[in-house]
Backbone as numpy.savetxt, mean C-alpha at the origin, in Angstrom:
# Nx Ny Nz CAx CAy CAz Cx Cy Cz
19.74 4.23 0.35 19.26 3.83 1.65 17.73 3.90 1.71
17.16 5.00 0.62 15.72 5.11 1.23 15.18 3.70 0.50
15.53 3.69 -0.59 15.32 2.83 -1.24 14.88 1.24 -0.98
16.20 1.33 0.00 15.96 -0.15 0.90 15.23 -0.16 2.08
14.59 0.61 2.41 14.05 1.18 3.80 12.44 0.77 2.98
11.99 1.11 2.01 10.88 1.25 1.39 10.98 -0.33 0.81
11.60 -0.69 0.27 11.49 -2.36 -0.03 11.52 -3.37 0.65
12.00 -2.84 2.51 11.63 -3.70 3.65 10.45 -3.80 4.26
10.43 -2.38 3.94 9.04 -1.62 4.68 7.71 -2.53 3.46
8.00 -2.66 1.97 6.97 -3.39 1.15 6.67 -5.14 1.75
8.02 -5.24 1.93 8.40 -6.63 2.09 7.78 -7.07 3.73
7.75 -6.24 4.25 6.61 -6.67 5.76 5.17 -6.80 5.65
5.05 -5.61 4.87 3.43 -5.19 4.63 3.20 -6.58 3.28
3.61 -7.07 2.83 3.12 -7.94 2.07 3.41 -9.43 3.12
4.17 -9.80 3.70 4.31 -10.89 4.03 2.81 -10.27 4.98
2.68 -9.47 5.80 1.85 -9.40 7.03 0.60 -9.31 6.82
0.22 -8.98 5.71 -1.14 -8.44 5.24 -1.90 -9.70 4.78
-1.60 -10.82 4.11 -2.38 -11.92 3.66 -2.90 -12.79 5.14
-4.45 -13.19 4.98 -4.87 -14.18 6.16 -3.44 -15.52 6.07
-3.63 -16.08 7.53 -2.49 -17.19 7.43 -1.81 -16.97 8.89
-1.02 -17.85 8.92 0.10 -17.34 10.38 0.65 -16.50 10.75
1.18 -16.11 9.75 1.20 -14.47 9.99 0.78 -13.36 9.85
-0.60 -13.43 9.21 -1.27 -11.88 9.53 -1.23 -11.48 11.01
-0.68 -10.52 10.77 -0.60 -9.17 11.57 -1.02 -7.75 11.31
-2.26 -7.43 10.86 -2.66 -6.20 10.19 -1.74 -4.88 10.75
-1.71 -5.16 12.26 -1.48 -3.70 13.25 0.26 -3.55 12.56
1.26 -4.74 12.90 2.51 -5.01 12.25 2.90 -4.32 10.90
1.66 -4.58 9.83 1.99 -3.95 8.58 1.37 -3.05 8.50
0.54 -2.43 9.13 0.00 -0.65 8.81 1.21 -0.51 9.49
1.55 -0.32 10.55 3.27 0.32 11.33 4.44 0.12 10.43
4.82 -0.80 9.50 5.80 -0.62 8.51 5.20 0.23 7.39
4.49 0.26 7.06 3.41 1.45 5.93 4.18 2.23 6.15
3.39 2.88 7.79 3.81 3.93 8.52 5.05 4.54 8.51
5.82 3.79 9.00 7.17 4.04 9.07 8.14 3.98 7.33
7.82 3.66 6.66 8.53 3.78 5.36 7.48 4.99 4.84
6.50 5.50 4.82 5.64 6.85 4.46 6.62 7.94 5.27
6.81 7.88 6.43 7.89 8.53 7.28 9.31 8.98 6.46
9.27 8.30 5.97 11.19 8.21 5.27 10.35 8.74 3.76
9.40 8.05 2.86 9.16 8.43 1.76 7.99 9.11 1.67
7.22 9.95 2.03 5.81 10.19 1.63 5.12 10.06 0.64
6.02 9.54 -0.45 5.90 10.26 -2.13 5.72 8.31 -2.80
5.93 7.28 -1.98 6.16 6.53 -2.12 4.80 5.43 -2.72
4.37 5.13 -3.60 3.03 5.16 -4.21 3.35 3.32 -3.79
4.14 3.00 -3.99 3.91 1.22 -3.73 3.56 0.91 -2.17
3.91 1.86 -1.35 3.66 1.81 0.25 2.08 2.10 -0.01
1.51 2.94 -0.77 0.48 3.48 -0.22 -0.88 2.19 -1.26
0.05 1.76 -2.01 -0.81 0.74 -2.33 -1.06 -0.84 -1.39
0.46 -0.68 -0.70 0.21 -1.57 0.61 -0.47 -1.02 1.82
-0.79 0.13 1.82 -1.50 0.37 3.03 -3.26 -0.23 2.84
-3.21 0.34 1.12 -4.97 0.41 0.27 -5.41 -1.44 0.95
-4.25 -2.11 0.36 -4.72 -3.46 0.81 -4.53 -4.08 2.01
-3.88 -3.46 2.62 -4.00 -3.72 4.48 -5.28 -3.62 5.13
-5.96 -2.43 4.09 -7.27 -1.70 5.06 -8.45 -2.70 3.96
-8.26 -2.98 3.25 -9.36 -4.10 2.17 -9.76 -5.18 3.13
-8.21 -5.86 3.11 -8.10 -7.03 3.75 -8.70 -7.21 5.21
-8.58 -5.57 6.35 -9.25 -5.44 7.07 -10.85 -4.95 7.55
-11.14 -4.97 5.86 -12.27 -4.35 5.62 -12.85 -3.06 6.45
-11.58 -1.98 6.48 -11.69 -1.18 6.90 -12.04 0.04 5.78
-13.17 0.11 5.49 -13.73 0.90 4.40 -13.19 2.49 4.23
-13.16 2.69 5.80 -12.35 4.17 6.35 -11.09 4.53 5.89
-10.74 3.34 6.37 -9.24 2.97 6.21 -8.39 3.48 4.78
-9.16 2.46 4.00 -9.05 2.37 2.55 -8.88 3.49 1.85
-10.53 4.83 2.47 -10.54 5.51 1.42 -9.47 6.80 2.69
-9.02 6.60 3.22 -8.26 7.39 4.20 -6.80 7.26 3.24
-6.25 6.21 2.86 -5.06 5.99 1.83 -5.12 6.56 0.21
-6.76 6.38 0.29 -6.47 6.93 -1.28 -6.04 8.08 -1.07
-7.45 8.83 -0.14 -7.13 10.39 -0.45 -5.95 10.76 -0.33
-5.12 10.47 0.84 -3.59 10.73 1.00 -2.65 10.89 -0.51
-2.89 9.55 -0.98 -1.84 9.54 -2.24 -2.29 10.52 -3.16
-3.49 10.49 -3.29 -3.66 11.45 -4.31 -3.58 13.16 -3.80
-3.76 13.40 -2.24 -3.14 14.73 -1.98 -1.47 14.79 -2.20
-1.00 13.79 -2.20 0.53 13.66 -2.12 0.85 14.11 -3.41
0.41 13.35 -4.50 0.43 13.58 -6.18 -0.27 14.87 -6.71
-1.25 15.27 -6.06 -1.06 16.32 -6.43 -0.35 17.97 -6.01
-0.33 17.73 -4.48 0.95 18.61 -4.07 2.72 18.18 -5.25
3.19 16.79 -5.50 4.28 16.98 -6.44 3.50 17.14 -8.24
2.22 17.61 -8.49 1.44 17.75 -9.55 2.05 16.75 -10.42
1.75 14.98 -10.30 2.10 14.31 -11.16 0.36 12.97 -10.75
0.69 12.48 -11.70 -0.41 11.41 -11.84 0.35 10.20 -11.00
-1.44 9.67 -10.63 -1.21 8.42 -9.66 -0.34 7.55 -10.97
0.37 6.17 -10.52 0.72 5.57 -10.95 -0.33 3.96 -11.45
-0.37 4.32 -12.93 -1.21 2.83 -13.50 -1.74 1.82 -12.23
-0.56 1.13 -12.19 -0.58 0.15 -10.80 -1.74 0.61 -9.47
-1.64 1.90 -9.09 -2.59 2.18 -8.17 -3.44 2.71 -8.52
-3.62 3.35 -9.73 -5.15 3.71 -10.35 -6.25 2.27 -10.24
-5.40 1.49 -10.90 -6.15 0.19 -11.07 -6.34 -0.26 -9.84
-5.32 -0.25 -8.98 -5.70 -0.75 -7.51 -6.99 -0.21 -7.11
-7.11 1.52 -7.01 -8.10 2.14 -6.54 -9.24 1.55 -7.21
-9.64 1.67 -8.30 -10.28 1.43 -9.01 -11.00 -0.34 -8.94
-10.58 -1.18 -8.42 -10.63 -2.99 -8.34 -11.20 -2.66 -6.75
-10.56 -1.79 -5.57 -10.68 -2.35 -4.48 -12.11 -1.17 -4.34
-12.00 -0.28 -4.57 -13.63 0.59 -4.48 -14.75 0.25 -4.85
-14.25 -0.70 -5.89 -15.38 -1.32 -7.14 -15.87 -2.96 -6.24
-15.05 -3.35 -5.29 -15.38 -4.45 -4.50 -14.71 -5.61 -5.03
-13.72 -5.92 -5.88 -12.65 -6.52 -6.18 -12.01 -7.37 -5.32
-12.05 -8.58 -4.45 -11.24 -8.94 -4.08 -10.05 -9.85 -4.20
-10.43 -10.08 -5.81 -8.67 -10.46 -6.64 -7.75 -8.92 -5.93
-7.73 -8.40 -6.45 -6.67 -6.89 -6.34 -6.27 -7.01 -4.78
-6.71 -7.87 -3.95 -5.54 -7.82 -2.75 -5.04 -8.78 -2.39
-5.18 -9.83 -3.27 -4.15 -10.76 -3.47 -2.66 -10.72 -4.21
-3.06 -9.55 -5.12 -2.08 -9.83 -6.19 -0.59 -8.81 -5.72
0.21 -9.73 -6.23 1.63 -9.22 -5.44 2.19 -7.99 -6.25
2.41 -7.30 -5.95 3.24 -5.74 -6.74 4.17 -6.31 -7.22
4.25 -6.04 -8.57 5.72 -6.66 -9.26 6.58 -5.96 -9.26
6.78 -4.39 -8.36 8.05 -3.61 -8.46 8.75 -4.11 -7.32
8.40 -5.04 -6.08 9.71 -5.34 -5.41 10.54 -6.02 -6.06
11.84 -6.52 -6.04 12.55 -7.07 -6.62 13.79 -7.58 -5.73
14.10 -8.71 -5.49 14.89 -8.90 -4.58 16.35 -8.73 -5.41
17.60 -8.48 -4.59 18.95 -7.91 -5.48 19.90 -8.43 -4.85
């Protein structure tokens, strides 16, 4: 169940987050939100939050998500995941390929 809760919750924050007809920034920080709720530990949410706050050029924002994940990772003492190292790393560095590019762990089933 959490599982699918967190791949709906990806699946908003990516449709909502790109400019277009449906950006809705406020829409997909609140699914973030709410699947961080159910998962805290959940590193693909928190890489959709990193590019919610890019895209909103919310600089605050941004580094407000890193720190989180990485207090999260290191309270379960494990390393960020490749995928969001590099994220961190592209969107701090001023990258704005890295919030285009789609996470390849959703997977529709």
């Amino acid at each position: 169940m959490i599982t699918r809760i967190i791949d709906l919750t990806h699946t908003v924050a990516t449709y909502r987050t790109p400019a277009g007809p449906h950006h809705d920034p406020s829409a997909a920080r609140q699914a973030v939100a709410t699947g961080l709720d159910v998962d805290d530990a959940a590193e693909l949410l928190y890489r959709d939050w990193m590019r919610i706050e890019a895209v909103a050029g919310n600089r605050q924002g941004l580094h407000t998500a890193v720190t989180r994940v990485q207090q999260v990772n290191r309270a379960l003492d494990c390393s960020l995941e490749l995928a969001t190292e590099q994220l961190v790393n592209d969107l701090l560095n001023g990258s704005s390929a890295a919030v285009r590019i789609q996470d390849p762990q959703l997977r529709c089933q």
